[in-house]
N, C-alpha and C positions, 0 to 999 in steps of 0.2 A: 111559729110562735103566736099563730093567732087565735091560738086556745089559749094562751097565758091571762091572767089579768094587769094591766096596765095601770099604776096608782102615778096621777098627776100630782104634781109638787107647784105650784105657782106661787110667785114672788108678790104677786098681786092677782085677786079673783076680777077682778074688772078690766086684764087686759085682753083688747080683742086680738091679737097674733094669739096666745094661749089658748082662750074661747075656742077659734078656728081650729086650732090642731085638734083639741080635744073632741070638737064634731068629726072630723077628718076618721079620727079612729073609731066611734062610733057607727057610724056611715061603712066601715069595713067590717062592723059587725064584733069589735073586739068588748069585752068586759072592760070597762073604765071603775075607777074610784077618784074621785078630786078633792086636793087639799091645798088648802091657800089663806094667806094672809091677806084683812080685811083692809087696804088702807085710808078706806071713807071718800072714795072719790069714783066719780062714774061708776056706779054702783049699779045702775040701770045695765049696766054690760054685763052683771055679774050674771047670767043664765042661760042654764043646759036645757036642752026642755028632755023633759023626763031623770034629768039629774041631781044630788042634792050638792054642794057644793060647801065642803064642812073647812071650819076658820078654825086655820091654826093661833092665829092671834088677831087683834088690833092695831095697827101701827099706823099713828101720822108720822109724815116726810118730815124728816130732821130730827131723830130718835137716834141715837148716835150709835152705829153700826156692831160697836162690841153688845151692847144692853139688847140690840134685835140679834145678834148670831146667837146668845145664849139661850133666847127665850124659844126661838126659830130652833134651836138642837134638841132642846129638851121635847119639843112634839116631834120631831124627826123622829128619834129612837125611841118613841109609844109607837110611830105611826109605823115602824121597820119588825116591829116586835109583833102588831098588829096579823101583818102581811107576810109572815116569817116560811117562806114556800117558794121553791127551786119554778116556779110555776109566777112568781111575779116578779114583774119589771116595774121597775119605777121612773117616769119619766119628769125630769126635773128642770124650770126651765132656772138657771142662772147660776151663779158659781158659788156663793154662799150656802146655797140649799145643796150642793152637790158634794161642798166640804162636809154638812153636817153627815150626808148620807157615806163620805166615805171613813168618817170620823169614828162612824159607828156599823162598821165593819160591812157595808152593802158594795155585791158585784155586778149585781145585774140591774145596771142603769143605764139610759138613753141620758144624751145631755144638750141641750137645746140654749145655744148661744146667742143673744143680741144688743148684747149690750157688755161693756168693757168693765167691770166694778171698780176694780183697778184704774182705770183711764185716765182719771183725774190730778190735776197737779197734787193734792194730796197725800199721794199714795207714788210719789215719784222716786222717793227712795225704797222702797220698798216691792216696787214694781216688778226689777227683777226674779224676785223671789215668789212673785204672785203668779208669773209666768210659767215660769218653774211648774209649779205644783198645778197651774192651767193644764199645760199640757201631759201633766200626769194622767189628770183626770179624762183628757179628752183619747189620750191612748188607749187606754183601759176602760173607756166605755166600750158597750155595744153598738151604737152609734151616735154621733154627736153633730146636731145641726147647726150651722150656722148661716145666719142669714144675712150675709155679705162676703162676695169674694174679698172684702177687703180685713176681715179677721183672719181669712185660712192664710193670705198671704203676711198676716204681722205674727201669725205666728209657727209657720212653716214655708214662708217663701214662697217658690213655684214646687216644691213637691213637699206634698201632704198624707198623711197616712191614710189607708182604701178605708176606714170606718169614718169619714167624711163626709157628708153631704151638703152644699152649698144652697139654700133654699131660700131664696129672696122673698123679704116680707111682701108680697104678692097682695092683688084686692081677695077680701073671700070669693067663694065657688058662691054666694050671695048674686054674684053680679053677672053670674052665664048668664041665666033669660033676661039681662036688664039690657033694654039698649043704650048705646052709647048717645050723648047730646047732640043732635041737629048741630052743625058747622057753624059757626059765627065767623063768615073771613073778615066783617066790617068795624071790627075793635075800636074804638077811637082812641089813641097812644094820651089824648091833652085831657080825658076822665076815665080812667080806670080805679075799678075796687079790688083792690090790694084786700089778703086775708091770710090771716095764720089758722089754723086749725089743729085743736089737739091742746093736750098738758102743754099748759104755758110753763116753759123755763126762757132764758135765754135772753135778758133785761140788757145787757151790753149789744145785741143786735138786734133778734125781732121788735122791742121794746122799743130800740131808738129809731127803728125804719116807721114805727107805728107815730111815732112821736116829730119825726122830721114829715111824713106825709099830714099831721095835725098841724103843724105850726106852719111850714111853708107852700103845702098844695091844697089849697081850698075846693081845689079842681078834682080833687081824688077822694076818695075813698079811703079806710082802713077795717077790717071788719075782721074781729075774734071771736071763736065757739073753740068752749071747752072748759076746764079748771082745775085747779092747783093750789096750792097754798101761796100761790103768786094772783091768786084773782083780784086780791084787794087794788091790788096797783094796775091793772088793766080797766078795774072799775074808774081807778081815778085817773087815767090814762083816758078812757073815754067820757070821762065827766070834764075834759080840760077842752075837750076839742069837738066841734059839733061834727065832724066827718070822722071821727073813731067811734066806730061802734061795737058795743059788746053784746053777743046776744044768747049768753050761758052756753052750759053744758048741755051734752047729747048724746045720743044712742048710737052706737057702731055696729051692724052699717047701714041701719036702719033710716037714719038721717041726713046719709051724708048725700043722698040725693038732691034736696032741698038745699042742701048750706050750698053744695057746687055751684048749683045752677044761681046761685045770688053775687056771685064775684066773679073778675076777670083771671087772677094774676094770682096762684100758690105762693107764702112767702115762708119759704124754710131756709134760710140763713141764718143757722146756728150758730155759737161760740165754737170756733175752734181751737180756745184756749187746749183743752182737755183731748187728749188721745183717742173716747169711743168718740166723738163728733168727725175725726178727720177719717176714719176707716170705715165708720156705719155705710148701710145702702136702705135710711127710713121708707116706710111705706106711703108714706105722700107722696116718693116721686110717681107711685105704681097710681095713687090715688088721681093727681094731677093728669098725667097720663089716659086715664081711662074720662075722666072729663073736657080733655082738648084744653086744659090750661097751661098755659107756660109758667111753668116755677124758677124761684129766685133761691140760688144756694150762695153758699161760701166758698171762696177761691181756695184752689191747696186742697182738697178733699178728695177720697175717693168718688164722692158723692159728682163732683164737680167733672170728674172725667167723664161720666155714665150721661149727665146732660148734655155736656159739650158734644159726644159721641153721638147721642140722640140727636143732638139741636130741639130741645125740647127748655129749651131756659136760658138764663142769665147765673152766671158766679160774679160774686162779687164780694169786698171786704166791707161788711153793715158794722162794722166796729168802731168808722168813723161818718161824723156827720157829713163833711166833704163831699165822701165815696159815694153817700146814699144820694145826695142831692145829686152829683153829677149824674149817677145812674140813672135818676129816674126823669132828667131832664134830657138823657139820651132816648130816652124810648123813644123810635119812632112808627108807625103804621106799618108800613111795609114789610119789614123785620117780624116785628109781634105776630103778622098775620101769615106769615111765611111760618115761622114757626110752628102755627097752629096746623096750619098746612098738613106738617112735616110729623105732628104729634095725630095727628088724628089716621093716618099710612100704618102704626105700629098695630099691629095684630093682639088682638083681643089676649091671644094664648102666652103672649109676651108680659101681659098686666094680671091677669089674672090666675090665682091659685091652680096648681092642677089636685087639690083633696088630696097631698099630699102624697102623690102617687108614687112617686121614689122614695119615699120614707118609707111607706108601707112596703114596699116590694124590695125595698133591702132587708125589712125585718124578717121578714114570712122567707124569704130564701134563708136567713140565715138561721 
């Protein structure tokens, strides 16, 4: 298949999991074509080098989901009509773009899953049925990635169909020649810099741990990089407290050198109100991981097994003020730096991308 041409489908041109696969198949010498929606955020990620990267639309966050599947369908079936050759694939990453592609009569599609559209309490009666036609799609693809054992198991249990691939969102192939950060065993547990990193969502937990280490730890830190249509409140989140710091948007992964090495402590204790939070396996743990930081998840998660397994962090419920303070009035030295210990032992080849080497070598077999 690696004479075929390959057209990417992205949900977003600026995300770097997307970005990465698309070098992946490049790097294997395949013909690519990229098409993606523009959604005006880290935009600086948006690029291939030597590619052009053509916008099916505009779309800011909170455009309400039917008004973008129609507008999303109608460049599908230009872009199918386009490409209309027994000779391409089309590799799509999310489930919206996969409806339109099978809407409009495409068979030869990869499907690359990370996230749950459906997941949300909104969509809870309805769910059923989104499942359903989920796993139609993922049957009747050529293969379909997913990047947490925690989706193959909500939606096949312990056995899953052989056109699966489990492919955890991994640091990029960016980070083979980089070394890993010089050991810090000497953390001090009574000042650490707490830090979220990434598209801020998540105002019931990240937001309040930001906001409980401003009002009650003067002794701490809190420091954000990245943006959303949620910046405006981080802004004023960090204009309320003189140890919250905000220091913009940034380049993946260009930059994440620099943000690591400025804080102790990953904070990704997401809402687990919503179904994709309790099954993802995001790539900050890969990230934390490869910088010897200990992260803070959410209790109840598949996320939360992966660290407790590692010993590579804390779960905890940040949904109430209580929890957060006791937590962080737990830390103590020993613990933190045992961890660190324990996080910097895991092997390079555990955190980082393999160029997507079992994607390619199931396609080119099959």
């Amino acid at each position: 298949m690696n004479n075929s041409k390959i057209v990417f489908l992205l949900e977003s041109i600026s995300q770097p999991r997307c970005i990465k696969r698309i070098n992946s198949f490049i790097s294997h010498g395949y013909d690519v074509e990229i098409y993606g929606i523009d959604r005006g955020k880290y935009n600086q990620n948006a690029a291939i080098s030597g590619k052009n990267i053509n916008i099916i639309d505009n779309q800011i966050d909170g455009k309400k989901h039917i008004n973008k599947f129609i507008s999303n369908n109608a460049s599908i079936k230009k872009i199918i009509s386009k490409y209309n050759s027994k000779e391409t694939v089309f590799y799509s990453f999310g489930f919206a773009l996969t409806l339109s592609l099978k809407l409009n009569g495409c068979k030869n599609y990869i499907y690359e899953i990370s996230d749950i559209l459906y997941g949300y309490k909104k969509f809870d009666l309805l769910r059923p049925l989104f499942v359903r036609i989920d796993k139609y799609f993922i049957k009747n693809s050529i293969l379909t990635i997913m990047t947490s054992q925690g989706f193959a198991d909500f939606f096949f249990k312990n056995k899953y169909p052989d056109n699966i691939i489990v492919q955890p969102n991994r640091l990029s192939v960016f980070f083979s020649d980089i070394q890993r950060p010089e050991l810090n065993f000497d953390l001090n547990s009574k000042k650490l810099r707490f830090a979220y990193v990434g598209a801020f969502r998540y105002p019931n937990t990240v937001f309040r741990f930001a906001k409980i280490i401003g009002k009650f730890y003067p002794q701490h830190e809190f420091h954000f990089y990245g943006d959303s249509i949620l910046t405006n409140q981080i802004i004023s989140i960090s204009e309320s407290y003189e140890n919250v710091k905000y220091f913009g948007s940034f380049k993946n992964p260009d930059d994440l050198i620099p943000i690591y090495n400025n804080f102790d402590v990953v904070v990704a204790c997401y809402d687990i109100q919503s179904l994709n939070e309790r099954i993802a396996e995001p790539n900050k743990l890969y990230e934390a991981l490869f910088f010897n930081k200990p992260i803070i998840v959410s209790k109840n998660t598949f996320l939360s097994k992966k660290v407790e397994k590692l010993n590579c962090g804390y779960a905890i419920d940040a949904s109430n003020d209580d929890n957060i303070k006791t937590f962080v009035d737990s830390i103590n030295d020993k613990e933190i730096n045992e961890m660190i210990k324990d996080i910097f032992s895991i092997k390079n080849d555990e955190i980082i991308d393999d160029d997507s080497a079992e994607i390619i070598a199931f396609i080119e077999k099959g």
